[in-house]
N, C-alpha and C positions, 0 to 999 in steps of 0.2 A: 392079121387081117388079110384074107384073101382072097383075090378079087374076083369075080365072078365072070371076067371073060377068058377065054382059053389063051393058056400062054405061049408067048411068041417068044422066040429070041431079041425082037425087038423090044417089047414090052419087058423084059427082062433086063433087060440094059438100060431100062427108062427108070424101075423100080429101084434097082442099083444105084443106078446116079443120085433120084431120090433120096435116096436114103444116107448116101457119101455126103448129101448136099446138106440134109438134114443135119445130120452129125458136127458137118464143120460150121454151120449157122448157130449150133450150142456151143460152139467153142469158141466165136467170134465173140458172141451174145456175153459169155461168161468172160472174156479179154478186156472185152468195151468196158465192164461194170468194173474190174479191177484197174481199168486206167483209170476210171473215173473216180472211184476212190482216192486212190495218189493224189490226182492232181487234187481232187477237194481239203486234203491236211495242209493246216500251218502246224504254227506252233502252240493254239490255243488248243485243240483238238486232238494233239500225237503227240509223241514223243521228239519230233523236229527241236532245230536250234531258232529261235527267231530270227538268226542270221537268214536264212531258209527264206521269210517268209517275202522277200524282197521291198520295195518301196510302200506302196502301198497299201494304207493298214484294212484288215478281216473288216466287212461291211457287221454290222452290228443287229441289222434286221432279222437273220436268221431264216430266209426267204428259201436261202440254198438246202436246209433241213427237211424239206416237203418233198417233192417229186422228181426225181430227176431225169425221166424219161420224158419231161416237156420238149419241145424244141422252141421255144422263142427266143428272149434274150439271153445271149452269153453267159453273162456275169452281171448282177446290179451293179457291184463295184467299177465296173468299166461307164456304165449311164452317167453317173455322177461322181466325179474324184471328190476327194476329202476335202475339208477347208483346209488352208495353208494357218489361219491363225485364226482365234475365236477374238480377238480385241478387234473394235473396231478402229478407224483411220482416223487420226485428228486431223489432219485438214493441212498439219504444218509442212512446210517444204524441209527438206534437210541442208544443213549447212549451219552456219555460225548466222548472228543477227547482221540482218541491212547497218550499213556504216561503220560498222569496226573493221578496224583496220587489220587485226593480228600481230603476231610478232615471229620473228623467226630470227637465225643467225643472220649473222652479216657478212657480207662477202668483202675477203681479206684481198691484198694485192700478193703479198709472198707468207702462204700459210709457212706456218712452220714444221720443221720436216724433221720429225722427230727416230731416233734410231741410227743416222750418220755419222 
């Protein structure tokens, strides 16, 4: 492509850089998409160890498989952590029942001192 006004050494040097600028923006472009890959593998998806995949289990929606050049939220998994347990709560306090008493050892005046 060649430009239709008379070339300058200035313009020259514009077209250059251009075009340096160009080249290293396909190489950032094509960086970004291979970090992004990385980070997006567990263990469900790659060859990883689920050791790998650290706390937090893979969001199940499959949200992350569509576009990745969005920019809105992060991660869904970050919006809403997992349930800690799917049972619900009965109600009860923990500990033993109101008025029992327990039993335990009893405390001695000269334990015996075994091995002397």
């Amino acid at each position: 492509m060649e430009p239709d006004f008379p070339a300058t050494p200035f313009t020259e040097a514009l077209l250059k850089e251009n075009e340096e600028l160009r080249t290293e923006n396909a190489l950032l472009r094509e960086r970004c998409s291979e970090l992004e890959e990385r980070v997006n593998k567990n263990s469900q998806n790659s060859s990883k160890p689920p050791s790998s995949d650290g706390y937090q289990k893979p969001s199940k929606k499959g949200s992350d498989k569509g576009d990745t050049s969005s920019k809105e939220a992060p991660c869904s998994s970050q919006e809403t952590p997992n349930p800690k347990s799917l049972r619900p709560s009965s109600g009860n306090k923990p500990g033993g029942q109101k008025g029992h008493q327990g039993s335990c050892l009893r405390r001695v005046a000269l334990p015996i001192m075994s091995g002397i």
